[in-house]
C-alpha positions in Angstrom: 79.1 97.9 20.5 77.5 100.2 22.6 80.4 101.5 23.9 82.0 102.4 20.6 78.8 104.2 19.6 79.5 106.0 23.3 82.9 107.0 22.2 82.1 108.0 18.9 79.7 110.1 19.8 81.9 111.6 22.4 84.5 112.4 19.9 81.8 114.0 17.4 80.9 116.0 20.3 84.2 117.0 21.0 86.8 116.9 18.8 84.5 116.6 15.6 82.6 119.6 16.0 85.4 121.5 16.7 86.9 120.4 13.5 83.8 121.2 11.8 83.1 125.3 13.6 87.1 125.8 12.8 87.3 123.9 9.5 83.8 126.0 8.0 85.2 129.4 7.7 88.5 128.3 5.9 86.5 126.0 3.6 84.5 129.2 2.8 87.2 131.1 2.0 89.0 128.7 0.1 85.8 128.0 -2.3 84.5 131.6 -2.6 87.9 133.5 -2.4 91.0 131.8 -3.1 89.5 129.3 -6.2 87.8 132.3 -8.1 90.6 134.8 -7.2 93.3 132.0 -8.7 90.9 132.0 -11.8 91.0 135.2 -12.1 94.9 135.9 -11.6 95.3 133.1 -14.2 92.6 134.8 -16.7 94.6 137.9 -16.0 97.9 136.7 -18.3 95.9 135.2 -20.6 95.0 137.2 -24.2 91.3 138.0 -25.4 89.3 135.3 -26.8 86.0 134.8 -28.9 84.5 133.2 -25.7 84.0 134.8 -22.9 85.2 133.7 -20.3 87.8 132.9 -22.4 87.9 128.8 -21.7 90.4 128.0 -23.7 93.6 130.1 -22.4 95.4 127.6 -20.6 96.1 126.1 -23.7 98.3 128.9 -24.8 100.0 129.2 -21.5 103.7 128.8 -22.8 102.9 131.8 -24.9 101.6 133.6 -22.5 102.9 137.9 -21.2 102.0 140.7 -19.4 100.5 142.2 -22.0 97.7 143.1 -20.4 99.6 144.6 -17.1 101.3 146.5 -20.1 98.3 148.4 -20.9 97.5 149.3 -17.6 100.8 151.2 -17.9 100.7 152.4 -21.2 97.1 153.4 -21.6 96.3 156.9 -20.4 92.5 155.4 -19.7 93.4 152.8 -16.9 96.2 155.3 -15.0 93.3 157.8 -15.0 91.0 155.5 -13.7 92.7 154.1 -10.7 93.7 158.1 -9.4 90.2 158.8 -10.2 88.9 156.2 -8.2 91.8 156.4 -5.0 91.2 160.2 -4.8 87.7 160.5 -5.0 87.7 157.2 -2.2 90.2 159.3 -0.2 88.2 162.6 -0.2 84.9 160.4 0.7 87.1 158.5 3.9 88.3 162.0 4.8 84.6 163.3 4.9 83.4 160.4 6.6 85.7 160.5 9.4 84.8 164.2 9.5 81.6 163.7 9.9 81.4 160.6 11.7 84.0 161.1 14.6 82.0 163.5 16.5 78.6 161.6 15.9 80.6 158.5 17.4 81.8 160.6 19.9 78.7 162.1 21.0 76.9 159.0 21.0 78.9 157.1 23.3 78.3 160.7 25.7 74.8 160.5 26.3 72.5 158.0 28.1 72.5 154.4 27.0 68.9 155.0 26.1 69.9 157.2 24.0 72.2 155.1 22.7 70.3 152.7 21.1 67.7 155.3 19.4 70.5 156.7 18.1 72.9 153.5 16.4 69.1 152.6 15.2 69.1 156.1 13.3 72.8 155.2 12.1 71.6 151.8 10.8 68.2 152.9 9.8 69.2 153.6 6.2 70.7 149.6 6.0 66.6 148.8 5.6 65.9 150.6 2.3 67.9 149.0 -0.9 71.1 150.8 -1.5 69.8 151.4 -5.0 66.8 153.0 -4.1 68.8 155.2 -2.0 71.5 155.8 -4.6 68.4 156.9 -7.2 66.7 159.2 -4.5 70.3 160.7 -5.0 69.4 161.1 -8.5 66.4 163.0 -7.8 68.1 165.6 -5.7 71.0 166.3 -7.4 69.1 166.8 -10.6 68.5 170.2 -11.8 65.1 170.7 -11.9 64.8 169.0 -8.2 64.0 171.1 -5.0 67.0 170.9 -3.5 69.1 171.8 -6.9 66.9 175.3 -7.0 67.3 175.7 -2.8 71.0 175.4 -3.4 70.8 178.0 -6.4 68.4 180.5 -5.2 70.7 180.5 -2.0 74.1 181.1 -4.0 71.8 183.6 -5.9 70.9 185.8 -3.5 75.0 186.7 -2.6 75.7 187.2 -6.9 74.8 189.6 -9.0 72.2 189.7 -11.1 74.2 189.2 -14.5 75.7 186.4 -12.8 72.4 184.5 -11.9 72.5 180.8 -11.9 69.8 178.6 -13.6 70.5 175.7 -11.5 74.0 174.0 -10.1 75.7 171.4 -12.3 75.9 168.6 -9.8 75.2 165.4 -11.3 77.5 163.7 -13.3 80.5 164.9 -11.6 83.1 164.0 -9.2 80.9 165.9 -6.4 78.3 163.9 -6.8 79.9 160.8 -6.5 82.1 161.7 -3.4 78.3 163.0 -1.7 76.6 159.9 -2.6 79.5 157.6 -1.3 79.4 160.1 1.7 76.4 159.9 2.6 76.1 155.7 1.9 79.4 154.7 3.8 78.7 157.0 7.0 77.4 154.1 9.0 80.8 152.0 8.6 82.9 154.7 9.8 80.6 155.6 12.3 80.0 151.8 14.4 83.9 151.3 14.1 84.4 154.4 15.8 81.3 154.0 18.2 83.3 150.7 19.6 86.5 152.0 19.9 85.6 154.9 22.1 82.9 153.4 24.1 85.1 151.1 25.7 87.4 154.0 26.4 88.4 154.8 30.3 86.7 157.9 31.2 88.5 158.0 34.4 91.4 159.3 32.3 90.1 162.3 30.5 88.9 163.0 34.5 92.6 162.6 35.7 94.1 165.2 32.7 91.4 167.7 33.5 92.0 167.5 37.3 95.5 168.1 36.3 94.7 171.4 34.5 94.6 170.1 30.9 91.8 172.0 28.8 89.3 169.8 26.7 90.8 170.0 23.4 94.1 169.3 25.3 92.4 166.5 26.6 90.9 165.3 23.4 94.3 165.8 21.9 96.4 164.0 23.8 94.5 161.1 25.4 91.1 160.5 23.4 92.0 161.1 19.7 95.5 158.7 20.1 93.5 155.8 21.8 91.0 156.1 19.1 93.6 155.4 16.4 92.5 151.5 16.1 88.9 152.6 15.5 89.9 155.3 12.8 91.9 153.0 11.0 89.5 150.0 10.7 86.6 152.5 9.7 88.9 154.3 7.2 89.6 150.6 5.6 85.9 149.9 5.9 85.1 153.5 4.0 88.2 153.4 1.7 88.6 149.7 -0.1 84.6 149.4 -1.2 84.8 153.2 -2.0 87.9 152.9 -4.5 85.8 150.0 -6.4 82.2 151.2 -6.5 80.3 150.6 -9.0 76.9 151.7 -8.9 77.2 155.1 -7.8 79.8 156.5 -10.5 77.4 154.8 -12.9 74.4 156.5 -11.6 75.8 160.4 -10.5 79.2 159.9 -12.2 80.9 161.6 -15.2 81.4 159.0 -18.4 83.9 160.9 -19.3 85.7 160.2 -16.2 85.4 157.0 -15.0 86.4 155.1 -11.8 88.2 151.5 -11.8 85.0 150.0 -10.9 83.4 151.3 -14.1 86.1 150.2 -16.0 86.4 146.2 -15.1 82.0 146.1 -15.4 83.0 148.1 -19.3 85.8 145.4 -20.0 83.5 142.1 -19.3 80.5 143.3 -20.3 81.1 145.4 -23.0 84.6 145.3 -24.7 84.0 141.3 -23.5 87.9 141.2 -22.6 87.8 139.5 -19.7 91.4 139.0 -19.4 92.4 142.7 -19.7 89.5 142.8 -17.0 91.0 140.3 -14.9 94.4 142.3 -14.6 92.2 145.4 -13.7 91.1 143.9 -10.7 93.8 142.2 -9.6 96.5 145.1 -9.9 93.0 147.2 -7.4 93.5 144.3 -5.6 96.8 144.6 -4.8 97.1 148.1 -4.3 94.7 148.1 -2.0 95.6 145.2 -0.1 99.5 145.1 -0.4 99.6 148.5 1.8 97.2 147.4 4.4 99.5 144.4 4.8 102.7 146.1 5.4 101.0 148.3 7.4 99.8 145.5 9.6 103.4 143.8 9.7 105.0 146.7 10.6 102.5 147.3 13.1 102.8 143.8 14.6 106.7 144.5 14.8 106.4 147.7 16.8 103.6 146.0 19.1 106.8 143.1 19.5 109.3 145.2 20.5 107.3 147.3 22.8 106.5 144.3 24.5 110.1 143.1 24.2 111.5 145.9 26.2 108.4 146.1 28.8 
């Protein structure tokens, strides 16, 4: 007896617990990923129904189309929507790796006590509720706020005087949504890039400038290509939540010109249509995530044959 209680605890130890670590994650996935995105993919083909969610669909599966793929095609609302949302994502991934590429690059330049003052200043914002922040957004951008009149005694001062501006029309607008998301996903451009280069060799930029190769030269050619990992996995940080935010073109954006994210909240809490919202995500979802996949395949082929012919 006692020595079955020894072996089964070894094997608990052992083998069990290392089922369990391993086995948690893909459980987690499996109940909080894969199960609701099968609902929704399903919910997706089916049609709009007094309920919502609409419970009953899968009774009318043999009737089932694409209709509401269809729309997404045909309607002039949802097209607009997704460029809306892509270009304005792009523009704020663009700016963010802009901005945040030198920061990363300056931090991982100076002392390591330095360092950590200033990841805390990256992070710092993480402690106040993104809401909050997104509303003290509000407050500047709007016209009658201080930094509205800075910005428009400034451009006033270079105009003429029959061309005077009462205040800038920011909010509401494309700018302001791009600034806000800006501003709210520097941090994840900024700590992918902060790990990518500070495990960078210095020895080699030393090497290229012994050799006679000028700074930018040795930026070009030796820093910016072996920081191509950390620009991609910040851009993909920046870029997939920025192409379905929410909260931020609801706050500073333009009704009038919605983004995708706007859209699927309008379709299941509004128009109550869950299925039409259902396809709405999932054709976001797979644009977004159908690139990054070839991308990664394609990547993982290259990676294969250079090692094929080292």
């Amino acid at each position: 007896m006692a020595r079955a209680r020894v072996g089964a605890g070894r094997w608990f130890d052992r083998r069990g617990w290392r089922d369990v670590i391993i086995g948690a994650p893909y459980l987690w996935l499996i109940v909080f990923f894969l199960l609701p995105f099968v609902i929704v993919v399903a919910m997706s083909f089916a049609r709009r129904a007094e309920l919502s969610p609409p419970i009953a669909f899968l009774d009318e599966w043999p009737y089932l189309q694409g209709q509401n793929f269809y729309r997404l095609i045909d309607d002039s609302l949802y097209i607009r929507a997704f460029l809306t949302s892509l270009w304005n994502a792009a523009i704020a991934t663009m700016l963010c790796l802009l901005i945040g590429y030198p920061m990363a690059l300056g931090i991982t330049r100076v002392s390591k006590s330095w360092r950590s003052l200033l990841l805390m200043l990256v992070i710092l914002p993480f402690w106040t509720s993104f809401l909050l922040r997104v509303y003290a957004w509000v407050g500047l951008l709007g016209s009658n706020s201080w930094f509205n009149k800075t910005l428009t005694a400034m451009i006033n001062s270079v105009l003429p005087a029959d061309q005077a501006l009462n205040s800038l029309p920011m909010m509401n607008s494309n700018f302001a949504v791009v600034l806000v998301m800006v501003y709210s996903y520097l941090p994840f451009m900024i700590l992918p890039l902060y790990a990518n280069l500070e495990r960078l060799d210095l020895t080699l930029n030393e090497a290229a400038t012994d050799l006679g190769s000028r700074p930018w030269q040795v930026f070009k050619d030796i820093t910016l290509p072996l920081s191509v990992p950390g620009i991609i996995a910040g851009g993909l940080l920046v870029f997939i939540p920025a192409s379905g935010e929410l909260v931020i073109p609801s706050l500073v954006g333009n009704a009038a010109d919605p983004m995708i994210g706007r859209i699927i909240s309008d379709e299941f809490a509004s128009a109550r249509d869950w299925p039409m919202a259902s396809a709405v995500a999932v054709a976001l979802l797979m644009l977004l995530v159908v690139p990054i996949m070839a991308y990664a395949h394609f990547e993982k082929r290259a990676q294969d044959s250079a090692e094929g012919r080292a």
